[in-house]
C-alpha positions as a LaTeX table, in Angstrom:
\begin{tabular}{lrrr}
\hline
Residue & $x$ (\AA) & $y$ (\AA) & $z$ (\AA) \\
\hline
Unk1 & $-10.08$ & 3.12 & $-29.88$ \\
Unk2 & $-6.98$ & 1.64 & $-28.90$ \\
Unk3 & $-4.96$ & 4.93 & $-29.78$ \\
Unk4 & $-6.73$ & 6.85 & $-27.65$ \\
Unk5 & $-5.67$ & 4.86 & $-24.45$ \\
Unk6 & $-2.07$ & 4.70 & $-26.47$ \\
Unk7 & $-1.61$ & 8.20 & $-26.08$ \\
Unk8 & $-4.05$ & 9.24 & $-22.89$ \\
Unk9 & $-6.69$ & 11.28 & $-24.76$ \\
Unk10 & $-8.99$ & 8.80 & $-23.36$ \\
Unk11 & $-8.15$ & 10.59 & $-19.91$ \\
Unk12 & $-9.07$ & 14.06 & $-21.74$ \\
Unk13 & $-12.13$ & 12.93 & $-22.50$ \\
Unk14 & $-13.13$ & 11.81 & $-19.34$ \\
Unk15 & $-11.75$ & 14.95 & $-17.50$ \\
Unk16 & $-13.73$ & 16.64 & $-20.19$ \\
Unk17 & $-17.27$ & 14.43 & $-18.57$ \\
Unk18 & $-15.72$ & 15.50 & $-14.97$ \\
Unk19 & $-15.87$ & 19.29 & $-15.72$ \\
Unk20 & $-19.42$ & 18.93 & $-17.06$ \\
Unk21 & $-20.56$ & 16.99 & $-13.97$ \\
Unk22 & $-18.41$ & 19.68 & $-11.69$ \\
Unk23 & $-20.58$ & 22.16 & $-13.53$ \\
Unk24 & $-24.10$ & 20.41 & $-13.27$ \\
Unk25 & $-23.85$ & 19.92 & $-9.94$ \\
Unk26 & $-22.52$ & 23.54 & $-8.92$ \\
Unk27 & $-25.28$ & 24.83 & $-10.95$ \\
Unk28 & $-27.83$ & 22.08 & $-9.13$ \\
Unk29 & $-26.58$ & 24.02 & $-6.27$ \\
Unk30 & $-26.92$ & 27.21 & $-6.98$ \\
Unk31 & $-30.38$ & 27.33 & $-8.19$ \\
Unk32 & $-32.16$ & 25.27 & $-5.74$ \\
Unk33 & $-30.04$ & 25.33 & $-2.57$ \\
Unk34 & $-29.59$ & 21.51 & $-1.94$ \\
Unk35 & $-27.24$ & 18.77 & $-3.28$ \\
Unk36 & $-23.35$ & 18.59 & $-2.43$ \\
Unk37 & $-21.54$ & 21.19 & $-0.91$ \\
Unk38 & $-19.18$ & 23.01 & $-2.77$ \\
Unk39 & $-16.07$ & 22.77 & $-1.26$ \\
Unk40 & $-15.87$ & 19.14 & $-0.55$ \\
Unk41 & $-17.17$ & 18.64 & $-4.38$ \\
Unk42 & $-14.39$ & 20.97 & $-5.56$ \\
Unk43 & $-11.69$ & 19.62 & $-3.68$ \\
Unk44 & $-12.50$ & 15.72 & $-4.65$ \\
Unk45 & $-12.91$ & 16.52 & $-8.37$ \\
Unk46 & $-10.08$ & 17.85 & $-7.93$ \\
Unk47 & $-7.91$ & 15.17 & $-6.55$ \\
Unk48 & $-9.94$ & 12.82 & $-8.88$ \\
Unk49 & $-8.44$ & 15.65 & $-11.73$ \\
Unk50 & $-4.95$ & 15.30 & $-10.57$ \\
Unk51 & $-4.55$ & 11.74 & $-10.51$ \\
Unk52 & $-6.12$ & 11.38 & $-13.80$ \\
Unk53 & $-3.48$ & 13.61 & $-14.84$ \\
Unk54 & $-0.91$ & 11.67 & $-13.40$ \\
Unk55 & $-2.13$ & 8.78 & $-15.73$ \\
Unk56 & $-2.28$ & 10.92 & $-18.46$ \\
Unk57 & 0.93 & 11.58 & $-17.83$ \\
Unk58 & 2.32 & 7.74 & $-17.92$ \\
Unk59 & 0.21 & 6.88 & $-20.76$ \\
Unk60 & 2.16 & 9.30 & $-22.96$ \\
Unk61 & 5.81 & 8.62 & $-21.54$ \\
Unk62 & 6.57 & 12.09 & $-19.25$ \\
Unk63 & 9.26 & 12.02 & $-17.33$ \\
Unk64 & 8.85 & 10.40 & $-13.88$ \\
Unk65 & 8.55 & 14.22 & $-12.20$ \\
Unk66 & 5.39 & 15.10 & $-14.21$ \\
Unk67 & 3.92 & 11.91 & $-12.82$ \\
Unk68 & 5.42 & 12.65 & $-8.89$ \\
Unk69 & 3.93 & 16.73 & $-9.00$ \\
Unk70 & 0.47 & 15.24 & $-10.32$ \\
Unk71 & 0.35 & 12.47 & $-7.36$ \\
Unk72 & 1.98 & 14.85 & $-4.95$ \\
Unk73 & $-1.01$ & 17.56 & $-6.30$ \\
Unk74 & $-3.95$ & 14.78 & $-5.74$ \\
Unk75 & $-2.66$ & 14.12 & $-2.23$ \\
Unk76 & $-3.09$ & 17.85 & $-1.30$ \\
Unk77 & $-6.66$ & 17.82 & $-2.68$ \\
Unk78 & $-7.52$ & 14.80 & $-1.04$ \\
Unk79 & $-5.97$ & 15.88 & 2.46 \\
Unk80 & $-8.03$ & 19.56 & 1.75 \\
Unk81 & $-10.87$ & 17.26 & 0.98 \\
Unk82 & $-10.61$ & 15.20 & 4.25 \\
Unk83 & $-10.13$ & 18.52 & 6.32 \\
Unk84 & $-13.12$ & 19.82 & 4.52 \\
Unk85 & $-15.65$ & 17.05 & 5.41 \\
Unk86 & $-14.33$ & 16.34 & 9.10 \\
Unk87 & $-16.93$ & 17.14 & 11.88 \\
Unk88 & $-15.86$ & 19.28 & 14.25 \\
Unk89 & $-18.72$ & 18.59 & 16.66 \\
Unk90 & $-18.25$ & 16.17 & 19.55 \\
Unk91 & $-19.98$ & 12.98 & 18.83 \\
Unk92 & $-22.00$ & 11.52 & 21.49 \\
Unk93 & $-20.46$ & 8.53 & 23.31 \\
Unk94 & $-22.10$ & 5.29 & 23.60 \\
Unk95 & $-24.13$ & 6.63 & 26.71 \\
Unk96 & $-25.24$ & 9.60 & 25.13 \\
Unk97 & $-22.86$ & 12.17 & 26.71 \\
\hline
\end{tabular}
């Protein structure tokens, strides 16, 4: 057990659960019409991907850039996941206009 955190294959296998979960749900999706929406689910398994990565990478000693692209990477899925998800409908003030 300890040599899979040692080298980061312990981050493989969870990316590995991710996809499957990314898939399940897609599918939930598809065939009934309900659940998560698609882009905002794609975009924050994505960022949740990326960062992984980025541990990945530090676990098994690449070079600082590998880490910085795989940060850098989650912080453009995250910011596509924010713009995804923001309203942009008005929301009523506190009297109702």
């Amino acid at each position: 057990m300890a040599d899979l955190f040692a080298t980061g294959r312990i981050v493989d296998l969870i990316l590995l659960l991710m996809i499957a979960e990314t898939f399940v749900l897609v599918g939930h999706h598809h065939l009934t019409g309900r659940g998560i929406a698609i882009v905002p689910l794609l975009t924050n398994m994505a960022a949740g991907a990326c960062l992984l990565l980025a541990l990945r990478a530090t676990l098994s000693g690449a070079s600082w850039g590998v880490v910085a692209l795989a940060l850098g990477a989650a912080f453009g899925m995250h910011a596509l996941d924010l713009r995804s998800r923001w309203s942009r409908t008005p929301r009523p003030g506190p009297d109702g206009a």
